[in-house]
N, C-alpha and C positions, 0 to 999 in steps of 0.2 A: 481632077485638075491638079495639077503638079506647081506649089509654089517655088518662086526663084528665092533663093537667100540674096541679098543686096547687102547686108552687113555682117559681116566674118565676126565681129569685134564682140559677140555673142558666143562663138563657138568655144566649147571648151577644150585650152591648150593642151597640145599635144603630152605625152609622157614622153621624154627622151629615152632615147634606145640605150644610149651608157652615159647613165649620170656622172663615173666616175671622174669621166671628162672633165666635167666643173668641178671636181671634190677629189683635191689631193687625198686628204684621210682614207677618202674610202676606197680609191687605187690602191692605195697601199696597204691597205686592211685587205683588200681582196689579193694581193699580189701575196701576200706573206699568210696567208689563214688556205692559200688553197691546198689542197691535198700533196703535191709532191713537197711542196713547202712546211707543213707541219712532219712530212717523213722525213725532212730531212735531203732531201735531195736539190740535184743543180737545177735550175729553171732560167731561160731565156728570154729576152726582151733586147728586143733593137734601143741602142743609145738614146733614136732622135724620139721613142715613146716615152722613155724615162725624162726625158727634157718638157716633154709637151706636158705630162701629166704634173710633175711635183718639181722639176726642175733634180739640176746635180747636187747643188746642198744639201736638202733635203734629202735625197736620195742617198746621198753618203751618211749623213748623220743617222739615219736609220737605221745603215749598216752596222751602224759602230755602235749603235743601241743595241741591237740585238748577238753580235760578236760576229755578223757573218761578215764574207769578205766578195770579193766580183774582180772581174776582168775582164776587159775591154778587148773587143779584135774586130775590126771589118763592117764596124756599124753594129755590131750584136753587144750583148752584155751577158756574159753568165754569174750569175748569182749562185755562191754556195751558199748552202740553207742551213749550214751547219758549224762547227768550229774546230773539225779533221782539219790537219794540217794539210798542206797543199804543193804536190812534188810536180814540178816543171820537168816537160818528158821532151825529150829532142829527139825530132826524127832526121 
């Protein structure tokens, strides 16, 4: 015979699929510790996910922790990873 459950309020809560969501810290400990990011390389993220996660303050003041620098175009953000100077190329 197969019991009904009648009261959820038992069940053990779910694990969230991305904590980071709730925990600016660790966005940003995972944004800046991943692999292209410790080589030093540019790495990408849409504006309105930099907002959602840690907001722009935060986000700037990070930058300027660590010496890197970003640029905004079209909803994207590139993050350089690094503290190479940065030549503006016209095409």
């Amino acid at each position: 015979m197969t019991q009904v459950l009648s009261d959820f309020s038992t069940l053990p809560r779910p694990i969230p699929l991305a904590p980071e969501r709730d925990d600016p810290d660790l966005w940003l400990t995972r944004l800046f510790t991943s692999q292209p990011a410790r080589n030093g390389a540019v790495i990408r993220r849409k504006a309105s996910e930099i907002e959602r996660h840690v907001g722009w303050d935060r986000f700037l003041a990070e930058l300027e922790q660590r010496g890197y620098r970003a640029l905004e175009n079209a909803g994207q953000v590139l993050i350089f990873c690094n503290a190479a100077p940065i030549r503006p190329v016209w095409g």
